[in-house]
N, C-alpha and C positions, 0 to 999 in steps of 0.2 A: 521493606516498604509494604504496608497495608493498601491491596487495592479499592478502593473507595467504587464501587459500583455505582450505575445509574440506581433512581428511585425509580417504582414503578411509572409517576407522574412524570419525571424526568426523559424515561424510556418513550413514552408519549409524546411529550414533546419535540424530544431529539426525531426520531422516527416523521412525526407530522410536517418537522420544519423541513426537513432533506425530500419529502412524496411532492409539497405544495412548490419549494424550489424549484424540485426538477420540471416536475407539472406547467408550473408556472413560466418555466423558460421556453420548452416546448409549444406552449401554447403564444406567444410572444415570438416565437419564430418563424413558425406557421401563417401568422399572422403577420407580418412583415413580409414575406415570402409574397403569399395572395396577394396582400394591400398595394406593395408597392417592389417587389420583385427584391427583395433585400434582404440577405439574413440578420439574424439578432445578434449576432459577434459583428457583422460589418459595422450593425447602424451604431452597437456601442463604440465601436472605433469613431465613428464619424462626431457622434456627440460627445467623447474627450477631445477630440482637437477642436469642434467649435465652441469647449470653453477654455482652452488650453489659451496662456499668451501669445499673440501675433496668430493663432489658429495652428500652432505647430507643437510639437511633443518629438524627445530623440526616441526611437525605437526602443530603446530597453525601458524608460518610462511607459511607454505608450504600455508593453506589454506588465509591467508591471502594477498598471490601472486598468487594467483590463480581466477579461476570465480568458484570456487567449495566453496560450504561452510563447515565449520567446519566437518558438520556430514556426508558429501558426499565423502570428504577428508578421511575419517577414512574407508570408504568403498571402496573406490578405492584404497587406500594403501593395505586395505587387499586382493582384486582382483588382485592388479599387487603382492602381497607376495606371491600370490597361484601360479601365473605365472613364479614367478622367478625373476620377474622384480625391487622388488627392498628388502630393506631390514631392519624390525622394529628393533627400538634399545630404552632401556628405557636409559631415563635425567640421570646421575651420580647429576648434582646439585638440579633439581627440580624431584622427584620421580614420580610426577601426568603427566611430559611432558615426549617427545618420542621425536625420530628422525626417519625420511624415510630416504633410504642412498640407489641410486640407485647403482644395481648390474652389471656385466658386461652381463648377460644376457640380461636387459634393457637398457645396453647402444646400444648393436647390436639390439634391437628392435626399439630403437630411430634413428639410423644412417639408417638403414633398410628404415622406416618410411619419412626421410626428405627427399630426392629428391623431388619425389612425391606432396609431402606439399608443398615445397615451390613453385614448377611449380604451385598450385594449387591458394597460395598465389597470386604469382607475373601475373597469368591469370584473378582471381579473384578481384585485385585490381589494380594492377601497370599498368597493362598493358592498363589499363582505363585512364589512369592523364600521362599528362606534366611535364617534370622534373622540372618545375616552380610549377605548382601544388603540387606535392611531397615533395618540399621544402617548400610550404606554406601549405602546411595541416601538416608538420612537427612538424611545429613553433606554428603551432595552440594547437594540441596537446601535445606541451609539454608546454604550459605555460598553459593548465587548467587539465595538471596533478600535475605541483608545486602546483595551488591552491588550487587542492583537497587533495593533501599529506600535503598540510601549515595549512587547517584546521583539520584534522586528529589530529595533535600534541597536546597533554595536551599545558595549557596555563599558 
């Protein structure tokens, strides 16, 4: 098998997208933190279960919509239990699985929380691009999110 190297522009790219991600998350944490005493894994937790059905998500979902893994998942759910912010339920079908179900306490932490966030979002990224830009880093990202969810799928 011939390995196929990055291009120089490629190299670029690859390199710019992984500095501004990281950058990017940091600075969105940071900021959560100050704003409204929250970190950027929790509040992403909180804003999947307030769009999640009935406000709830089973655990291995939660963590597999998330940038939190498995066991990090399991700890932050018990960190925001202790806060109030949301609420452990076990599987009726699968006894080994759970459900997180955020609570109204966590939804006034999540509502609390966004202003802030998004000013921090739309400082942090939008306010850098072209609405030609936006529409084309859209379309970018969402056809190498199909391909990465189209290879995920049993075959």
């Amino acid at each position: 098998m011939t390995k196929k190297w990055l291009s120089d522009e490629e190299q670029v790219l690859w390199r710019s997208y992984l500095d501004v991600t990281r950058m990017l998350f940091r600075e969105l944490d940071r900021q959560l933190l100050r704003d409204a005493g929250i970190s950027f894994a929790d509040y992403e937790i909180l804003v999947l279960l307030s769009e999640a059905p009935d406000t709830r998500m089973r655990m291995s979902d939660l963590a597999d919509a998330s940038t939190t893994t498995r066991s990090g998942i399991t700890r932050a759910i018990s960190r925001m239990e202790n806060a109030g912010w949301v609420r452990r339920t076990g599987c009726k079908s699968d006894k080994r699985g759970a459900w997180a179900e955020l609570s109204a306490k966590g939804s006034s932490v999540l509502a609390d929380a966004s202003p802030g966030h998004v000013a921090a979002v739309r400082e942090g990224m939008f306010d850098a691009l072209t609405p030609e830009e936006v529409t084309a880093m859209g379309n970018a990202f969402t056809e190498m999110r199909t391909r990465l969810l189209e290879r995920r799928r049993p075959s």
